[in-house]
C-alpha positions as CSV (number, residue, x, y, z in Angstrom):
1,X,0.0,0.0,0.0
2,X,1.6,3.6,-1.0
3,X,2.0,6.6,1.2
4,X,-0.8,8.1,-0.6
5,X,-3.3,6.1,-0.2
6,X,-2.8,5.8,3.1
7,X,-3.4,9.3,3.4
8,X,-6.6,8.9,1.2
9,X,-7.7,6.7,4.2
10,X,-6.6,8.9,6.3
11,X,-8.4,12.6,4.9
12,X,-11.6,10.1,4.1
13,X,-11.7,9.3,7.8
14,X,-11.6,12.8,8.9
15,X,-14.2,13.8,6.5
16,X,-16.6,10.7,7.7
17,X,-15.8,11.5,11.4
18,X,-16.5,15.6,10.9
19,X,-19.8,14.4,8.8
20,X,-20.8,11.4,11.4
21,X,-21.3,14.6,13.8
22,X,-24.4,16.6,12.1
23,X,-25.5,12.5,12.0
24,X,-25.5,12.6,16.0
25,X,-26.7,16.0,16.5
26,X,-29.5,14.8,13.9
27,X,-30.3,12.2,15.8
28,X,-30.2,13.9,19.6
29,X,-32.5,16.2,18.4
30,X,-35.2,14.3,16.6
31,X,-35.1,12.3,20.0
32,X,-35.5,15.5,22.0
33,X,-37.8,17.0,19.3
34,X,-35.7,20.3,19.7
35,X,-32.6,21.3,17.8
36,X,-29.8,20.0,20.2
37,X,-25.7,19.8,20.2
38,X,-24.3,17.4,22.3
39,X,-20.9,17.3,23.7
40,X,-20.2,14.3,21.1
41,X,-20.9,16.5,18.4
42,X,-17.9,19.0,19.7
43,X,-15.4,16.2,20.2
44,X,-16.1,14.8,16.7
45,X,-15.3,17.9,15.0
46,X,-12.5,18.1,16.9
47,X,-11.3,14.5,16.4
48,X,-12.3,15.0,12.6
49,X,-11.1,18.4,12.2
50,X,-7.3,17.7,13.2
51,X,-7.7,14.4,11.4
52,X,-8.7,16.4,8.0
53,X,-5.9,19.4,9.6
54,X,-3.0,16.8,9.6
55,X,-4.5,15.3,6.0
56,X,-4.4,19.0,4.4
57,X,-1.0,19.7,6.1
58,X,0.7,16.3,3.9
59,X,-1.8,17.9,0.7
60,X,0.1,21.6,1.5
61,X,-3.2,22.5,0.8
62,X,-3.8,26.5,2.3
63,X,-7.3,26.5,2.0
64,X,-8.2,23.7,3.7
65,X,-4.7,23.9,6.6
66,X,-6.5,27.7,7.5
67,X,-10.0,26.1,7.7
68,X,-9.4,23.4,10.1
69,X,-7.1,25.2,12.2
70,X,-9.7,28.3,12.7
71,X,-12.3,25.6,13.4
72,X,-10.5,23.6,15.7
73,X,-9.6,26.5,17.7
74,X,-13.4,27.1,18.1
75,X,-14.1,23.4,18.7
76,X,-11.6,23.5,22.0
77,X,-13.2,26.7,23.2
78,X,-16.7,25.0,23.1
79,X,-15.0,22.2,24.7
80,X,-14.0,24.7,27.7
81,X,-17.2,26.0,27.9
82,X,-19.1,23.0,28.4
83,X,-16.4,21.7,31.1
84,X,-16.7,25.5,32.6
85,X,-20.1,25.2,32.8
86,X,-20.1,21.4,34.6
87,X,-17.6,22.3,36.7
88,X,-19.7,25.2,38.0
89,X,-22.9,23.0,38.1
90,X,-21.0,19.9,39.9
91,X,-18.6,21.7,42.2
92,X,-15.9,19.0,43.5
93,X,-15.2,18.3,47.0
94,X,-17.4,17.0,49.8
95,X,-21.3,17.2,49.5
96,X,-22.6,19.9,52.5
97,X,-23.8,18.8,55.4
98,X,-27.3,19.6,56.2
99,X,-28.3,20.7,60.3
């Protein structure tokens, strides 16, 4: 098997991992009968974003290198916001005591 299509494999995986997200956020929401994101759907883009990142990066393709870094960038910071906001919702440390 050659380098390249290895790296077919590879940019075809990122793609089917970034589109496998609007599948789950399809799917959460038709459940919920409300448009909903789940966490999943961050992590996927993520995942799939620096998958297709490292693909474009062996392509030396500009267009596509500027894309997924911008987005991934914006993936993490949802990422911190969601763990922000469950950190502040589920403080750790010992439960209070109630008199």
């Amino acid at each position: 098997m050659s380098l390249e299509i290895i790296w077919l494999g590879i940019g075809f995986f990122g793609q089917a991992l970034f589109f496998g997200r609007w599948v789950i956020q399809w799917i959460v929401s038709e459940k919920k009968a409300e448009s909903q994101v789940p966490v999943s759907f961050w992590y996927m883009s993520l995942i799939g974003g620096l998958i297709t990142l490292a693909y474009s990066i062996y392509r030396q393709d500009p267009v596509f290198i500027a894309g997924q870094s911008v987005g991934s960038v914006i993936y993490i910071r949802n990422l911190m916001l969601i763990h922000r906001a469950t950190q502040a919702k589920n403080p750790a440390g010992p439960p209070a005591q109630q008199s």
